[in-house]
N, C-alpha and C positions, 0 to 999 in steps of 0.2 A: 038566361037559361043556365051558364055555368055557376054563376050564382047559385042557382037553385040546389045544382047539385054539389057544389063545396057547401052550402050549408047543414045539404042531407048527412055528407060526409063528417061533416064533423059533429054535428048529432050523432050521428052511430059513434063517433070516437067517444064523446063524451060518455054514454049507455054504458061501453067497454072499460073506459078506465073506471066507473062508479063500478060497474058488476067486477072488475079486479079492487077494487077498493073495500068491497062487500066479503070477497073470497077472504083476502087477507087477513080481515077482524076477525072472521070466523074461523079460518088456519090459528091463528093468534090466540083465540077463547078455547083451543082444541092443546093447543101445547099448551098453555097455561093448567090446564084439567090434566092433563100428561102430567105434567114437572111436579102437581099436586100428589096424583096418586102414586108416581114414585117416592117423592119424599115419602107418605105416608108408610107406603110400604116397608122402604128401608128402614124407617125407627121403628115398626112393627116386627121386622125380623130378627134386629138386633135386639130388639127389649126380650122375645122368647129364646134367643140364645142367652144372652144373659141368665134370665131367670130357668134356664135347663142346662147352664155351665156349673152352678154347683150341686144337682141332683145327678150321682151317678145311676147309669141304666142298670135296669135289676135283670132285662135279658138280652139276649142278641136281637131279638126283633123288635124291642122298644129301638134301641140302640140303629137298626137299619129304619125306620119307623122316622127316629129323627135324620138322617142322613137325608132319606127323600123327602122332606119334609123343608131341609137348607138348600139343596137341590131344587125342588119346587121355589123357593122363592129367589135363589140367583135367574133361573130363567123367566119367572116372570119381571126381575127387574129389567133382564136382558131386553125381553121384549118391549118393555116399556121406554127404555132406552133407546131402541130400536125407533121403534111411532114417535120420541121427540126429534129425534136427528130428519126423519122421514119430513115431519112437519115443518120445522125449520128450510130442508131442503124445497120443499112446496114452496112455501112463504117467500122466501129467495126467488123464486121461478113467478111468481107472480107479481112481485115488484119490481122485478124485470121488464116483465111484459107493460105494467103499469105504465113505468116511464115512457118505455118504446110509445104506447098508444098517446102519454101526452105532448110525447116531441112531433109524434102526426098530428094532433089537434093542433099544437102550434103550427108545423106549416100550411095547416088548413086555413088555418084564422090569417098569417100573412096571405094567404091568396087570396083570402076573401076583402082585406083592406087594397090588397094591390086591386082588386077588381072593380072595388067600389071608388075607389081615386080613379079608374080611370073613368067608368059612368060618369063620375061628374065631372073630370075633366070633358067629354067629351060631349056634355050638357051646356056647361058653360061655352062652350066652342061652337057646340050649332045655336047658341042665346046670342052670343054676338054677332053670328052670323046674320040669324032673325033680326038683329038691331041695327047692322050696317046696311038694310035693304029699306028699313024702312028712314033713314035720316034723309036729308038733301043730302046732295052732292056738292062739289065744286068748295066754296067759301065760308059758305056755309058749314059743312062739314069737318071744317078747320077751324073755326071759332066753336061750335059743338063740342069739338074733342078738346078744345085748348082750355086751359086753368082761369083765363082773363073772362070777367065777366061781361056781359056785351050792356051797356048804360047808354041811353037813350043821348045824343047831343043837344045841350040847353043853349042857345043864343039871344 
C-alpha cells in the first residue's frame, strides 16, 4: 500500500516538473519575442533620429512633436526592458522549483527501490521458509543442503 502511494507521489512529481518544463519554454519563447522587439525598436528609433538630425525644425511644435516622439520611444524601450528582466526573473523562479521537484522525484524513486528490496527480501524469506517445512528433517536435510551429490553405492 505505500507503494502505491510513493508511486502516486511521484507521478504527481513527474506532471510538476514536465508543467515546470512546459512554463519555462514558454517564459523562454516570451523573452526571446521581448529581446526581438526591443532590438527592433532601438534601430527603428535611431534610424528616425538619424534621419531628423540633419533636418532642422521649421517651428517650436514640430520641434516639441519630436521631443515626445524620443520620449515615447525611450519609455517604450524602458518598458520592454522592464518585461525582459521580468521574464528572465520568472524563468529563474521556475527552474528552481524544477530542480526542487526533481531532487523530490528522486527521493521518491529511492523509496520506492528501498520498498521493493525489501518485498522481495521479505518474499524470498517467507519462500524459504515455505521450503524448510516442506524437506525431511534430521540427515536428510544435511545431505539436501550440502554441495556433495548423493550416488547410489555399487558392490
Amino acid at each position: 500500500m505505500a507503494e502505491n502511494e510513493l508511486q502516486k507521489q511521484r507521478l504527481q512529481a513527474i506532471v510538476e516538473k514536465r508543467q515546470r518544463q512546459m512554463a519555462i519554454e514558454n517564459k523562454r519563447h516570451q523573452l526571446e519575442d521581448k529581446i526581438l522587439q526591443l532590438q527592433h525598436h532601438k534601430s527603428k528609433a535611431m534610424r528616425e533620429r538619424w534621419l531628423l538630425q540633419g533636418i532642422p525644425a521649421s517651428s517650436p511644435e514640430e520641434e516639441e512633436a519630436r521631443t515626445k516622439q524620443v520620449q515615447a520611444d525611450e519609455n517604450k524601450a524602458k518598458k520592454l526592458e522592464e518585461a525582459i528582466r521580468r521574464l528572465e526573473v520568472e524563468i529563474e523562479q521556475l527552474e528552481s522549483e524544477e530542480s526542487q521537484i526533481a531532487a523530490k522525484e528522486k527521493v521518491i524513486l529511492e523509496k520506492l527501490r528501498e520498498a521493493e528490496k525489501s518485498i522481495e527480501g521479505l518474499q524470498k524469506v517467507s519462500g524459504l521458509e515455505a521450503m524448510t517445512h516442506l524437506l525431511p528433517r534430521g540427515r536428510a536435510l544435511e545431505r539436501t543442503l550440502s554441495l556433495e551429490p548423493i550416488l547410489p553405492v555399487v558392490r
